[in-house]
Structures are given as C-alpha cells and as structure tokens.
TIMI-546700 format. One record per residue (C-alpha): residue in three letters; z, x, y. Coordinates in steps of 0.5 Angstrom, whole numbers, padded with zeros to 4 digits, always signed. Last residue first. Layout:
BEGIN
ALAZXY/...
This chain:
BEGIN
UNK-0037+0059+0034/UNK-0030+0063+0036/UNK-0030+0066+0029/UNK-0029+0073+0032/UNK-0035+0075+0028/UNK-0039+0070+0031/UNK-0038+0071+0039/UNK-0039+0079+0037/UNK-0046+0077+0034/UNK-0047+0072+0040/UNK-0045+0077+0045/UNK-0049+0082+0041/UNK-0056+0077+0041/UNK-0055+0075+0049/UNK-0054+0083+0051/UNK-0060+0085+0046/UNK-0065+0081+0049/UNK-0063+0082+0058/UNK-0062+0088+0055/UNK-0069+0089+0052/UNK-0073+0087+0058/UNK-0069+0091+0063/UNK-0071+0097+0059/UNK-0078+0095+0059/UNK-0078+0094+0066/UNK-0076+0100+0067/UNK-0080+0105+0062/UNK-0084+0107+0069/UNK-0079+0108+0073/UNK-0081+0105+0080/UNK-0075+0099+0078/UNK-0070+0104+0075/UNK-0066+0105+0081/UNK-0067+0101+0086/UNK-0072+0103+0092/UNK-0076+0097+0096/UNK-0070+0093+0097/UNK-0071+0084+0096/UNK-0066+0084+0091/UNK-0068+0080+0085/UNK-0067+0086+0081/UNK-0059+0085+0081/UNK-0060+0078+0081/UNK-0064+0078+0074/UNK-0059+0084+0072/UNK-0052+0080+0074/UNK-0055+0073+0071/UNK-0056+0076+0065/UNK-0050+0079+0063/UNK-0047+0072+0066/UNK-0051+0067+0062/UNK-0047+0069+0055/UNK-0040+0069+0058/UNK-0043+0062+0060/UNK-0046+0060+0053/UNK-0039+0061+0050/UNK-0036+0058+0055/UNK-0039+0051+0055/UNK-0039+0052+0047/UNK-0031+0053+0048/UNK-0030+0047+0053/UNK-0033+0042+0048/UNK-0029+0045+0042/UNK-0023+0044+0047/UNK-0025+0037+0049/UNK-0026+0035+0042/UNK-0019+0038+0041/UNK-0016+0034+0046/UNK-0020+0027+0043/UNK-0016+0028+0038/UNK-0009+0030+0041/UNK-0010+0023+0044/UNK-0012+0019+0039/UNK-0007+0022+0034/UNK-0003+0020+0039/UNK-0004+0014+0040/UNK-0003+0013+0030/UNK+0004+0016+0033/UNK+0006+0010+0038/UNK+0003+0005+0034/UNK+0006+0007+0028/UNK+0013+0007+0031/UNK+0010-0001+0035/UNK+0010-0003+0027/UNK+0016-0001+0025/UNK+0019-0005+0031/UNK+0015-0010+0029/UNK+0018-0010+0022/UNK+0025-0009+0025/UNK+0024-0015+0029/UNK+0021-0020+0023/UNK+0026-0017+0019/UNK+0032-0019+0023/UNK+0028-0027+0025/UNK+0028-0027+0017/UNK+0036-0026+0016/UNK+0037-0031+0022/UNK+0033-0036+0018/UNK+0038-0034+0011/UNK+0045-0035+0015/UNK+0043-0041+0018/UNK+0042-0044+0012/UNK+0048-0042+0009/UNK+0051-0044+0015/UNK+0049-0051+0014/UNK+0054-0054+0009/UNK+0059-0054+0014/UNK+0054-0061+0017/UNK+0051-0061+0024/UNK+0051-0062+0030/UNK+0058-0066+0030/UNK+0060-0061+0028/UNK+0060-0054+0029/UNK+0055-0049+0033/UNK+0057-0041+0032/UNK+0050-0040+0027/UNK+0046-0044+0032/UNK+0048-0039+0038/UNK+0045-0033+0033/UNK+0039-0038+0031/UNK+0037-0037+0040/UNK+0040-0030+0040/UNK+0035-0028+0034/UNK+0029-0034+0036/UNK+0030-0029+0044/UNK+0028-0023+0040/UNK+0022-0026+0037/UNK+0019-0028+0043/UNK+0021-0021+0045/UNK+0019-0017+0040/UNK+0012-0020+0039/UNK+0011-0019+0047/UNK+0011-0012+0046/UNK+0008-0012+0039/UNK+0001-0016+0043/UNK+0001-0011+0048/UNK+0001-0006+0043/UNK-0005-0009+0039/UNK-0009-0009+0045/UNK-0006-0002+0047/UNK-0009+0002+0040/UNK-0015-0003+0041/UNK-0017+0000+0047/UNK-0016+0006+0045/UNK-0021+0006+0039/UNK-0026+0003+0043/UNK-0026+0009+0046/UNK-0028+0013+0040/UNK-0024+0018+0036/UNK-0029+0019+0029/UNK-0025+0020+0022/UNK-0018+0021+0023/UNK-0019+0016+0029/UNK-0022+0011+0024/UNK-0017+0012+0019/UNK-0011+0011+0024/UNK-0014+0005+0026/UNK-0015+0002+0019/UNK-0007+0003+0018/UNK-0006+0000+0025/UNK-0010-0006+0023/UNK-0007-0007+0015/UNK+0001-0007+0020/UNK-0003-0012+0024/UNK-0004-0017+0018/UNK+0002-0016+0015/UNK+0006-0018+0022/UNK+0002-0023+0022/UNK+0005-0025+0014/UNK+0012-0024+0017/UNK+0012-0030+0024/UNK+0010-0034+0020/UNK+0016-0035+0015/UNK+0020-0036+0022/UNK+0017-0043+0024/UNK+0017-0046+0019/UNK+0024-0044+0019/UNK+0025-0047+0024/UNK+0023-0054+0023/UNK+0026-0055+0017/UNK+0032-0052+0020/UNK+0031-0058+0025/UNK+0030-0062+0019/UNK+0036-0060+0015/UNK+0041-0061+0022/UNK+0038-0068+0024/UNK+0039-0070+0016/UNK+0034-0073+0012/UNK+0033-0067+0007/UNK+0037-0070+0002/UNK+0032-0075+0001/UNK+0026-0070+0000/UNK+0019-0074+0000/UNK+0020-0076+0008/UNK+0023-0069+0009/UNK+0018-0065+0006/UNK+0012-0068+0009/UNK+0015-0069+0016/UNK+0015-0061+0014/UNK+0007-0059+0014/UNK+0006-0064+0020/UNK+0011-0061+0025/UNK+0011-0054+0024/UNK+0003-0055+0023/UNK+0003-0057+0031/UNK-0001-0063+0034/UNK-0002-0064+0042/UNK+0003-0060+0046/UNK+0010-0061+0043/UNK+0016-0064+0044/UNK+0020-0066+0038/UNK+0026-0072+0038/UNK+0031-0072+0032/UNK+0037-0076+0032/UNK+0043-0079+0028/UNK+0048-0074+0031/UNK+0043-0072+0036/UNK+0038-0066+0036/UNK+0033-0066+0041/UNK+0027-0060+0039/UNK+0022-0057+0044/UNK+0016-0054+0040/UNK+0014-0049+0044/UNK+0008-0044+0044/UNK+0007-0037+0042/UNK-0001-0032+0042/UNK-0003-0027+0038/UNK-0010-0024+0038/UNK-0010-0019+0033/UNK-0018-0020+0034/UNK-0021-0023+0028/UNK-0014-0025+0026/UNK-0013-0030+0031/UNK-0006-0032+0031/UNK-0001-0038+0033/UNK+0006-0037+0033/UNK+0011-0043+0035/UNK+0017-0040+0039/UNK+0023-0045+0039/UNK+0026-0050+0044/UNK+0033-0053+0041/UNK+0037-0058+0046/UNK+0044-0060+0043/UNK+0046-0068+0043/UNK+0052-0072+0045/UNK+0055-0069+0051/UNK+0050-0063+0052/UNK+0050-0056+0049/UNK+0043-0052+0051/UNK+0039-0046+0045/UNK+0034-0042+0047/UNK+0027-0039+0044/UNK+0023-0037+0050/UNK+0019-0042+0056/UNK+0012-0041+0058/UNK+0012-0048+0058/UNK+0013-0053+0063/UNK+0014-0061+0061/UNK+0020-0059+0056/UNK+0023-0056+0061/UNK+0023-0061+0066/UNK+0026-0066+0061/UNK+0031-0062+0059/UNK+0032-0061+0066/UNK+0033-0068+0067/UNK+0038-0069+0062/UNK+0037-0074+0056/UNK+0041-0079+0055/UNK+0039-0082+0049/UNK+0035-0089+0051/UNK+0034-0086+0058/UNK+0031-0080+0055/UNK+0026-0082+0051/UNK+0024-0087+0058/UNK+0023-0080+0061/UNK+0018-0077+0055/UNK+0014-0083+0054/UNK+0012-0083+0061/UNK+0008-0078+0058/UNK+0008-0070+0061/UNK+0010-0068+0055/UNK+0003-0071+0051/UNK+0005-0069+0043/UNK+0012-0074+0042/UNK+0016-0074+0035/UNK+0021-0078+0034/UNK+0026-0077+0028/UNK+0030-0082+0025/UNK+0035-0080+0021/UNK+0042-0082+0017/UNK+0039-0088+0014/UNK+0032-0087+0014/UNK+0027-0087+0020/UNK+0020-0083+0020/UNK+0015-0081+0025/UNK+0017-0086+0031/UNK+0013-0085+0037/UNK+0010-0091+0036/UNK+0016-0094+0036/UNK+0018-0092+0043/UNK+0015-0098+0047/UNK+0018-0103+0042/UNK+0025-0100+0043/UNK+0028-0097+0037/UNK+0035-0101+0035/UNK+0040-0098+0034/UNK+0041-0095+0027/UNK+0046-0099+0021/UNK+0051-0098+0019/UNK+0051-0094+0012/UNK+0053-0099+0006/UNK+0060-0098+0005/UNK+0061-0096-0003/UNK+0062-0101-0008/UNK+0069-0104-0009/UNK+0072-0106-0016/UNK+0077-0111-0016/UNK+0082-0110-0022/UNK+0083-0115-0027/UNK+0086-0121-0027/UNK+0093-0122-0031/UNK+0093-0125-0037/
C-alpha cells in the first residue's frame, strides 16, 4: 500500500527581533505581526536609543521633541513618520487646543510619542490587544486616527449649540461680552480649520502610500477616515458662515441702539434750542429790548418758554420720532 500523502502545516510566523531590555518597559503590546512601543516623555534618552534600534532619522527625533507641529506625513527607508493633531476642549469656555501624537510606522512596528497619557492611545490599546485582526501596524495606526477624528465633530456640535445660543442672546440684549465671545470662538474656528486642514493633506498622502506600510485592504479605511476629516472641514466652515452673520447681527444692533440714543439726544436738543434762543436774547445786558418794559412781557415769555417744549414734543410725538 502506498503511504499516504504528507500533510504540511502552515509556517508558523518568524519570530520578532529581540526588544532590548532598556526598551521593554516602553512596550505596550507584542504579538506576531505587531509590536507597539509607546513613549510619554520626548525628551527622554529613550527616544534616541528608539531610533538606534529602528533607524530612526534625526529629524524625526526633533520633531517629535518640539511641538506645535501639523498633522504630516515623511517616507523613509524602512518606516513611514505619521504626526496627528490631538484635539482637547474645555466646553466651559469653548476653549480648543491640539497636541501631537507622533506615530513611527514599520513593517512589523508601531512606535507613538506623546506628551504624558493620551485618550487616543489608552481607549485604542485596548481594541487591538482584545481584536486579534486589528494587530497589524497599519490597522492600529488607523486605530489612532480615527480616535483622532471621531473627536473632532461632537466639539464642533458643541460650538455649533454656543453660536446659536449667542445668536438668541444678541437678539435679545447685545452686550460686550457678546463680541468678546463672537471672536473667541472665531479664533478657536480659525485655527480649527487649519489643524484639521493639514489631517486632510496628511490622511490624503496616506490614501497614495502602498506596501509595505500597509495592506491593499486598507484603502477602504483610508477612504472613511478622510470622509470624516472632509465633514469635520465643512462643519467648521458652516460654523465660521454663522459666526460671521450672528457679528453682524451684533453689529447692526449695537448701530440701532446708537440710532435710538443719538435720536432722544437730538430730540431734547431740537427742544433746548427755542429756549436758549429767548433766555439768551433776554439775558442780554441792554436797557431797551422789546418786550422787556411791557407789562404783559414777562408773561408772554413764560408761556413760550412753556408752550414751544410741549409743541415740539407733541409735534415729535406725531410724527413717531419718540
């Protein structure tokens, strides 16, 4: 008889490189396709040793070292260098600050530097240790993203119920606090627009990268984390329209309560001037002004100076000037 075919298993994965025992504590998760080192003091001595063992550029290391950088995206010999905008809020005042989570992506590697603990780290670490086919580079660096992105709306919500809330205020009563708000919230738009801006041209170049960075099945991923960042641009430029409009509400209220001011000023003056024309005509140091040896003089004067005020503002009245 003849032996029976031999049956092959599959090979198993090889195995990673070592991690060196001064990075192990940097390690945050390590399966057969991914390990995942996460790094929260830039400017340890940790991060040059990361980029000895993966050939990390100096530059990298300096940009990750200063912040205030933009969402971008650099190509290197073995590893792509991803920086995204963090977004952190404080809805008591609508204040709206970014900071930077620096993403080192290899074929086999997933380094993250931030300043101190970050949400998007924490909440996703726990997806991909507990989601086996989320243990790729790529699928945790859109992990990371799109942590990322699903924040940026829900603020933009938020800021959206504040300018309707300005508009009703200055409907009903325009202060100066108003206007401070009107360009605090404007600012914070502005600069909105132009972190998110730089997650579109950033998720854009990720849409043209190809293997090794990540898998073909990707692009659909890609393709729903840029659709995101494209609402979160036309919300905010919706927002800034209303903005813009909900100003001049504030400025064209404020231009009829000085109307309103500048027409009772008038009005008083218009009724002022008949009375300061006969006062200062009779005030004049003469001996002989008509009228003044008169013996009804004085009365007539004290009826004009009564019955010139109640016309004009009977006159006023009718007209709806008051």
């Amino acid at each position: 008889m003849g032996q029976p075919p031999e049956v092959k298993t599959p090979a198993a994965p090889a195995p990673a490189a070592a991690v060196p025992a001064e990075l192990r504590p940097l390690l945050i998760h390590e399966s057969a396709h991914l390990r995942w080192f996460h790094l929260e003091e830039p400017d340890s001595p940790l991060l040059e040793r990361l980029g000895q063992e993966f050939g990390f550029h100096e530059l990298e290391i300096e940009d990750c070292r200063h912040q205030r950088h933009t969402a971008k995206l650099e190509e290197y010999e073995n590893h792509i260098f991803v920086i995204g905008n963090t977004l952190h809020f404080v809805p008591e005042t609508l204040g709206v600050w970014f900071g930077e989570l620096a993403m080192f992506v290899g074929h086999d590697f997933l380094i993250t530097v931030h300043v101190g603990p970050t949400r998007s780290v924490t909440e996703r670490l726990v997806r991909v240790k507990a989601i086996t086919k989320l243990q790729r580079p790529d699928r945790a660096l859109y992990e990371l993203l799109d942590s990322m992105g699903d924040r940026y709306l829900p603020v933009l919500d938020q800021i959206g119920e504040r300018i309707d809330q300005l508009e009703d205020e200055i409907h009903q009563h325009a202060t100066p606090k108003a206007l401070e708000e009107i360009f605090a919230v404007r600012r914070g738009l502005t600069e909105f627009r132009r972190i998110v801006g730089s997650m579109r041209e950033m998720v854009n170049s990720l849409m043209r990268q190809r293997a090794p960075y990540y898998r073909a099945d990707m692009a659909a991923y890609w393709r729903d984390l840029y659709d995101h960042i494209i609402r979160a641009l036309t919300t905010i430029e919706n927002h800034r329209e209303l903005l813009a409009s909900v100003l001049e509400i504030y400025l064209s209220s404020m231009a009829n309560r000085t109307n309103d001011v500048m027409k009772v000023l008038t009005v008083w003056a218009t009724i002022a001037l008949p009375l300061v024309v006969i006062t200062g005509y009779f005030g004049m140091n003469f001996q002989h002004l008509p009228l003044l040896e008169w013996r009804y003089g004085p009365m007539m004067v004290n009826a004009l100076v009564i019955l010139l005020p109640v016309g004009l503002l009977y006159f006023f009245r009718k007209r709806g000037w008051l």
